[in-house]
C-alpha positions in Angstrom: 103.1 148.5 170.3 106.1 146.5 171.8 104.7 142.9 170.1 104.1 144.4 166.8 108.2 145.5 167.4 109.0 142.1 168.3 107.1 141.0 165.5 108.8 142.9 163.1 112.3 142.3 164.9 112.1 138.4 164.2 110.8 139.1 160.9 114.1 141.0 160.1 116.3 138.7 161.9 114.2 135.6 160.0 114.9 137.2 156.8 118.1 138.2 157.2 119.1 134.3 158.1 117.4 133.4 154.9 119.1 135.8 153.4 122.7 134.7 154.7 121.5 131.0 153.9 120.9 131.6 150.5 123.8 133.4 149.8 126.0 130.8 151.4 124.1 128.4 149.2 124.5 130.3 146.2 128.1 131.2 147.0 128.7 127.2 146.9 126.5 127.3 143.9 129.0 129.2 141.9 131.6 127.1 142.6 130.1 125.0 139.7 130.5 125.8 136.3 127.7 128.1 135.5 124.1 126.8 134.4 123.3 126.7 130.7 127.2 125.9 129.6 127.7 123.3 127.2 130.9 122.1 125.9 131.1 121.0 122.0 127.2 120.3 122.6 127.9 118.2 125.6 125.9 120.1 129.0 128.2 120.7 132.0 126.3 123.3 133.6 126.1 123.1 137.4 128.7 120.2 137.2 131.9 120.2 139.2 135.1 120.9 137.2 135.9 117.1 137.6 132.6 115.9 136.4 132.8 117.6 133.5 136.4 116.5 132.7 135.3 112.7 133.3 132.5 113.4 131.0 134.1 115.3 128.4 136.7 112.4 128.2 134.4 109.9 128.2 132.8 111.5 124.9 135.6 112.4 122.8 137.1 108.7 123.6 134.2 107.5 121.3 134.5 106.2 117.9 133.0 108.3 114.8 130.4 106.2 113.1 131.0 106.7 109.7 127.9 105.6 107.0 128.9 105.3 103.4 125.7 104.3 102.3 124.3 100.8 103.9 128.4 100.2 104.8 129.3 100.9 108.5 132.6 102.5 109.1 134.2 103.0 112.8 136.9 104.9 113.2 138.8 105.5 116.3 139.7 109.3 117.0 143.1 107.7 118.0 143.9 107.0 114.4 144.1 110.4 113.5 145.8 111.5 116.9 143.2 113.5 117.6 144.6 114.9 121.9 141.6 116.4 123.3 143.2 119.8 125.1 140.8 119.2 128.7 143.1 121.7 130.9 142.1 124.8 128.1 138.5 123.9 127.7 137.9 123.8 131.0 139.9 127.1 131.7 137.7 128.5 129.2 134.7 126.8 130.8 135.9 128.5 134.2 135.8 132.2 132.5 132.7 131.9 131.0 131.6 131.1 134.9 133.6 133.8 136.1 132.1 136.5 133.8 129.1 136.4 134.9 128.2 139.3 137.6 127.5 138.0 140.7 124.5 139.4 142.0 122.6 139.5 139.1 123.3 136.3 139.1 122.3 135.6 143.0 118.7 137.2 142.2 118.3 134.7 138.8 119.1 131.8 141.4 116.9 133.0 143.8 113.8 133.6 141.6 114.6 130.5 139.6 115.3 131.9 136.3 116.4 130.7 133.1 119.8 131.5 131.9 121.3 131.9 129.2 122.4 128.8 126.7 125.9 128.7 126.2 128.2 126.5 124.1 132.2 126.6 124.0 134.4 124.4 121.4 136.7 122.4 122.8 140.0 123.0 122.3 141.5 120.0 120.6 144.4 118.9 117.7 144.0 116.5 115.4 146.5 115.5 111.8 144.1 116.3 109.3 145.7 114.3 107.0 145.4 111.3 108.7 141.6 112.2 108.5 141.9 112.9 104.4 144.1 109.3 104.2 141.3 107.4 106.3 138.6 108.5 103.5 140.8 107.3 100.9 141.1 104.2 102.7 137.5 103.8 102.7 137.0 105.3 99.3 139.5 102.3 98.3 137.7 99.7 99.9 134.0 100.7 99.0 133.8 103.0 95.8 133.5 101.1 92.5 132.8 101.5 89.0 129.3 100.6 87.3 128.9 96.8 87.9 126.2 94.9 86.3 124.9 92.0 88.7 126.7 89.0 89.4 127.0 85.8 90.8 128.1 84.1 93.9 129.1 81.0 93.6 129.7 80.2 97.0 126.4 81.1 98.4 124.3 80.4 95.2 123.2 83.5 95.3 123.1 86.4 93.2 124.2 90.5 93.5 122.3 93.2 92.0 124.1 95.6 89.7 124.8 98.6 91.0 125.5 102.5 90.2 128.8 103.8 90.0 129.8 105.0 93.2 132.6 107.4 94.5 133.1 108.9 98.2 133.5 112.5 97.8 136.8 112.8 100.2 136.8 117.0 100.2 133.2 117.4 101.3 133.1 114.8 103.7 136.1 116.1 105.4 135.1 118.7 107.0 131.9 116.9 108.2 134.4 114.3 109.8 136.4 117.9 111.7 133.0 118.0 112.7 132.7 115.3 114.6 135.9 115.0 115.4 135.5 118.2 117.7 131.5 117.3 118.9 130.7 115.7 122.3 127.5 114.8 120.9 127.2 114.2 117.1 129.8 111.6 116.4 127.8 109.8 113.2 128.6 110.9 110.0 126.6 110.4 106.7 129.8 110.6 104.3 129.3 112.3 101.0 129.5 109.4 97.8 128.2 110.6 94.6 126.6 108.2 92.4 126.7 107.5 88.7 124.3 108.4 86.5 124.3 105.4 84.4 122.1 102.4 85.5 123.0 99.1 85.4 122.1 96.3 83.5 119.4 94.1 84.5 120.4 90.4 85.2 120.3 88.0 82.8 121.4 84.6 81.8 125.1 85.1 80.6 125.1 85.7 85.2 123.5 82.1 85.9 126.0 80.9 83.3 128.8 82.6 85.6 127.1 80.3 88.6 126.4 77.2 86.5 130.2 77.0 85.1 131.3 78.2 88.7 130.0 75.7 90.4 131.2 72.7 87.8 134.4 74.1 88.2 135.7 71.6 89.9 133.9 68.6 88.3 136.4 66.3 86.1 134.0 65.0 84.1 131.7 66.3 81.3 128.9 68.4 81.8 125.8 69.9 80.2 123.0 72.1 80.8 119.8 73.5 79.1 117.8 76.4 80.5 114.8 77.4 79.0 112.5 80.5 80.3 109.1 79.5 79.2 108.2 83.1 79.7 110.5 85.2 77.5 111.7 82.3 75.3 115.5 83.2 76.8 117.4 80.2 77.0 121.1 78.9 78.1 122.9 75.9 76.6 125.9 74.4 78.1 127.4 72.3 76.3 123.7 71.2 75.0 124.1 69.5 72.0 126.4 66.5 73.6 124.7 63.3 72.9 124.1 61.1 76.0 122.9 57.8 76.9 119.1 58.1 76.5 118.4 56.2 80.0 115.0 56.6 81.0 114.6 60.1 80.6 114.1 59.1 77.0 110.6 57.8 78.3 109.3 61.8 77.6 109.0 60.7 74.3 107.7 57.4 74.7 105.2 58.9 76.6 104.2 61.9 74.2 104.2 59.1 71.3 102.0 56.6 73.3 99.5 60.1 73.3 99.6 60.8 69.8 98.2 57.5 68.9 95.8 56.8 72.0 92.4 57.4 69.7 91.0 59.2 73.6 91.4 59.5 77.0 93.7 56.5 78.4 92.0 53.2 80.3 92.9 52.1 83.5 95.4 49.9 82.5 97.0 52.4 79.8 97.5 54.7 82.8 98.6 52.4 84.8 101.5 51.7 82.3 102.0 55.3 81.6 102.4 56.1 85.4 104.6 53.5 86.1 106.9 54.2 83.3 107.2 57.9 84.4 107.4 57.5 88.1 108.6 53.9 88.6 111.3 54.2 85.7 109.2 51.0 84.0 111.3 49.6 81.1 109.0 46.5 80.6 106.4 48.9 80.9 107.9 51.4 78.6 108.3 48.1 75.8 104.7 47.6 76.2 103.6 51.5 75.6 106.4 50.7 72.4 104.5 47.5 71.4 100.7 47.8 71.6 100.3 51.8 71.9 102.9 52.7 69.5 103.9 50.0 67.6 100.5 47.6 66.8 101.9 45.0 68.5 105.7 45.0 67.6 108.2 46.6 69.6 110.7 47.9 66.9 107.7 49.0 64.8 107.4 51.4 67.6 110.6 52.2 68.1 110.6 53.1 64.2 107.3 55.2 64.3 109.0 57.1 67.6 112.2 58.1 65.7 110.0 59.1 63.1 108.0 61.5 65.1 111.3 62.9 66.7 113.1 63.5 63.7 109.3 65.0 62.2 109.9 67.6 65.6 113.5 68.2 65.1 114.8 66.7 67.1 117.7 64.9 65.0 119.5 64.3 68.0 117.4 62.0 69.8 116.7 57.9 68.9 115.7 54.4 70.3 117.7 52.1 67.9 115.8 49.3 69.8 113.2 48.4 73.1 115.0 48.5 76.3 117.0 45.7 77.5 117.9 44.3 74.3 121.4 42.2 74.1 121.3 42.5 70.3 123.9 45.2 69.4 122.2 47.6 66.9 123.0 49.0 63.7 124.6 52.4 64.5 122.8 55.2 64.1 124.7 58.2 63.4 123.5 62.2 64.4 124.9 65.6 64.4 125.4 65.4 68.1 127.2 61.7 68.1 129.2 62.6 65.3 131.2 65.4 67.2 134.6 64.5 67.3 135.5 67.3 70.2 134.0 65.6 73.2 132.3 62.2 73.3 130.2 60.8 76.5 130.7 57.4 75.2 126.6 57.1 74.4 124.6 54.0 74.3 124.3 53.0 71.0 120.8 51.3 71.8 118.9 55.3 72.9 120.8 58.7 72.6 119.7 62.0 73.4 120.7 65.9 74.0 119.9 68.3 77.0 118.5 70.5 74.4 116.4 67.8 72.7 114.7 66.9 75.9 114.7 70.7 76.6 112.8 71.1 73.5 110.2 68.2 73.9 109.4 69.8 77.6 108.6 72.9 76.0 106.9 71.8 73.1 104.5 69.8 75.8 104.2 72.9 78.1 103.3 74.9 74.9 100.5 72.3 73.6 99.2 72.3 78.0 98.5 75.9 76.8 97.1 75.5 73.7 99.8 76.5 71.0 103.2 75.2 70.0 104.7 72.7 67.9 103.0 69.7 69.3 99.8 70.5 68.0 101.1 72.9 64.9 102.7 69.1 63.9 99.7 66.8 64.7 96.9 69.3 65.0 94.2 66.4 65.1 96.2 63.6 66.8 97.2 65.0 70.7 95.3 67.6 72.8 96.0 70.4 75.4 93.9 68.2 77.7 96.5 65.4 77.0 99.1 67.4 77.2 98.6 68.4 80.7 98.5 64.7 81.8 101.6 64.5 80.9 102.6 67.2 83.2 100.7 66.2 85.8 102.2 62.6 85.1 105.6 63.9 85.4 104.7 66.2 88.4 103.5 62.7 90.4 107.9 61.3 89.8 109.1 61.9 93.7 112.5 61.2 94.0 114.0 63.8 96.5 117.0 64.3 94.7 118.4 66.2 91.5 116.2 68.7 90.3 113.9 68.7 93.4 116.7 68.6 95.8 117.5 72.2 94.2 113.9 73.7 94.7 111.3 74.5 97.7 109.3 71.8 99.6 106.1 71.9 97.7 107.3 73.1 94.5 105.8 71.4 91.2 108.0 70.0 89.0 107.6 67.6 85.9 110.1 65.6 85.3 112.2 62.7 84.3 115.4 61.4 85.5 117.6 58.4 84.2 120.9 56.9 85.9 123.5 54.6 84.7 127.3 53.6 85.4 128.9 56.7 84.2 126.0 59.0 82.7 123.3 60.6 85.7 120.5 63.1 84.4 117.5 65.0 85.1 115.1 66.8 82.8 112.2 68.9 83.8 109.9 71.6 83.9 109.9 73.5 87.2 106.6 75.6 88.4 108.4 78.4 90.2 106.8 81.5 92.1 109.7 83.4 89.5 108.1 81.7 86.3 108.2 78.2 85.1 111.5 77.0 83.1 112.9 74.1 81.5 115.8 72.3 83.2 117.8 69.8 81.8 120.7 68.6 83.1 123.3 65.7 82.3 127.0 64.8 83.8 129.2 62.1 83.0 132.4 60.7 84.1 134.6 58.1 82.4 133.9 54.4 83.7 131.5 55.4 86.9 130.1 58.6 88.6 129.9 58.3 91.7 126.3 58.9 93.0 128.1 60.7 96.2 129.4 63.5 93.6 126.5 64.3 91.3 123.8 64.7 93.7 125.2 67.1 95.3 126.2 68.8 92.4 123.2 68.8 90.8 121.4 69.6 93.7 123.2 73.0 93.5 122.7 73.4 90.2 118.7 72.9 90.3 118.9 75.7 93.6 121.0 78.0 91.3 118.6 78.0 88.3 115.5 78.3 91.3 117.2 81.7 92.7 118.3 82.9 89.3 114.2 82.7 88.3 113.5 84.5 91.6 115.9 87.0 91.4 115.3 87.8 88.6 111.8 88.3 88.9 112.3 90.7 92.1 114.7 92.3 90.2 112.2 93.2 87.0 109.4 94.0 90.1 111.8 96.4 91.4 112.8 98.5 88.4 108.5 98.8 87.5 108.0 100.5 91.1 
């Protein structure tokens, strides 16, 4: 009888210890600031009064992150004197503790219950009209009107058009307070109502904006014929300028010498025909002039090829004699030479436009595909098959500058370009993933043009016209999704 007493006695004593223990644990315990308590959404519950200071102050010291659509906006709570009051939060903090009864609260600790989830404001100030004049600050730097897409020249690259677009300062202010006065959600997706008129697509009157950007600074004369061989849409700059024909003039030798080959061209045909295209032949080219085109005389050739042009429409362009001849010819006069406005100073012996050549690379696309005015004109006498010889003629000229400087390693393009003192060109037809187009392009400068200036430029004309065509295309694909 006297064990189980002892037994019993220890139990008590044993209990009673673990009962003291606990309560000097818990006593500790509510020394903390009580479980469950958040402040503005930031949890301080069973933290120390001085941790909860340090962390309250390290949240309110971070910026808002403003998002006005895809723009970023940071704004520091000092801006708008926002004084975080931590002696009165905390003191609220304390009597929420306080409140609660104590030994209800022993027994939750002891059987490890939840407790209750409680959140308290912070008690803070703040000039709210330094919040309304930072929205108006950002509503002055971001919101705009309806803007149709445009160019930059800097980059050579081109802006969508966009939507009208205005920040809505009153209803994103009080999502701002919000934020202001949160530990926790300091982002803020600001209010900016959008117009309901779309804008316009892009179109060529932007790549004029680059094109004329860009020559800007260029004292010389320049001009520049786009042609979409899609739509049709085309863009003439200053087009109808006669230049020096050089030896982009050969496209027409070339199409001539294919009118009157009777078939497919020999060896030695194609051998002339590839070095005048690619090697910039001009005895070559006299020969295509003499036996192909002219039956064995030169300027019977060069008559039958002006002939043909002017038969085309294409009054602008003429050989007044074979290349490299000292003989001053008779003057030939056209619409485009006859301008009395601005004057390139053209050799009298060949003369052409942009928008001739522009013309004559189109008309040959057209016949590669079976229609156009090639074939409408001399139905029996060239071929689609001949045609695309041409272009893949033209496509084999490698020169690494002008228009291929401007496009994609690997990128097709047919053309032909000429150089002399004062007068440098290129004229093509460029295979692009955002549709094949017609490029001519021609600058001059009085007495000599410097190599080291046009390249460049027309380098960056030739990229201009490539991302115009391939904006433009992602543009169109985006409006049909």
């Amino acid at each position: 009888m006297k064990n189980w007493q002892f037994v019993i006695f220890v139990l008590i004593v044993a209990l009673l210890f673990a009962f003291l223990f606990q309560l000097n644990r818990y006593t500790a315990y509510r020394e903390l600031l009580a479980p469950g308590l958040s402040l503005a959404g930031l949890p301080v519950g069973e933290k120390t009064e001085e941790e909860a200071r340090a962390l309250l102050t390290e949240a309110f010291s971070t910026p808002l992150t403003l998002h006005y659509l895809d723009e970023t906006i940071t704004l520091n709570p000092r801006r708008v004197n926002f004084r975080l009051q931590t002696d009165a939060t905390l003191e609220q903090a304390r009597q929420v503790s306080a409140a609660q009864d104590f030994w209800t609260g022993f027994i939750n600790y002891l059987l490890g219950n939840a407790t209750a989830q409680v959140d308290i404001p912070v008690r803070a100030s703040f000039d709210e009209e330094a919040v309304r004049q930072q929205l108006l600050d950002i509503a002055a730097q971001y919101d705009h009107p309806l803007q149709p897409p445009r160019a930059v020249v800097s980059s050579l690259t081109y802006l969508p058009g966009q939507r009208e677009q205005r920040l809505d300062v009153e209803a994103s202010l009080p999502l701002v307070i919000a934020a202001l006065n949160s530990a926790t959600q300091r982002e803020v997706d600001l209010i900016v109502r959008l117009g309901d008129e779309e804008p316009p697509p892009i179109d060529m009157s932007v790549l004029q904006q680059m094109l004329e950007g860009r020559l800007d600074n260029f004292d010389g004369i320049y001009s520049i014929y786009v042609k979409d061989l899609t739509s049709g849409e085309e863009l003439a700059l200053n087009a109808d300028v006669a230049y020096a024909g050089m030896s982009i003039i050969k496209i027409a030798i070339m199409t001539e010498a294919y009118r009157h080959l009777d078939g497919p061209p020999d060896a030695d045909t194609t051998k002339i025909l590839t070095e005048t295209m690619t090697l910039s032949g001009n005895f070559t080219a006299n020969l295509l002039l003499r036996y192909v085109i002219g039956d064995g005389d030169a300027y019977q050739g060069v008559q039958r090829l002006n002939e043909s042009l002017r038969y085309l429409g294409l009054v602008n362009t003429f050989m007044a004699a074979p290349y490299d001849e000292d003989v001053l010819p008779q003057h030939i006069r056209t619409p485009a030479n006859s301008r009395t406005d601005i004057n390139t100073n053209p050799d009298p012996f060949m003369q052409t436009t942009p928008q001739d050549m522009g013309l004559l690379l189109e008309m040959i696309y057209q016949c590669a595909n079976g229609g156009g005015t090639l074939i409408a004109a001399y139905p029996d006498q060239i071929t689609p098959d001949e045609c695309r010889d041409m272009l893949d003629m033209m496509s084999q000229n490698h020169i690494g500058a002008l228009i291929e400087a401007g496009v994609p390693e690997g990128t097709r393009v047919a053309h032909k370009h000429g150089w002399i003192g004062d007068t440098h060109g290129d004229a093509g037809i460029v295979f692009s993933p955002g549709g094949d187009y017609v490029l001519c392009m021609y600058l001059y400068h009085p007495d000599w043009l410097e190599w080291e200036v046009s390249a460049p430029i027309m380098a960056d004309l030739s990229q201009a016209v490539y991302r115009y065509f391939m904006f433009h295309k992602s543009a169109a694909a985006s409006e049909e999704q």
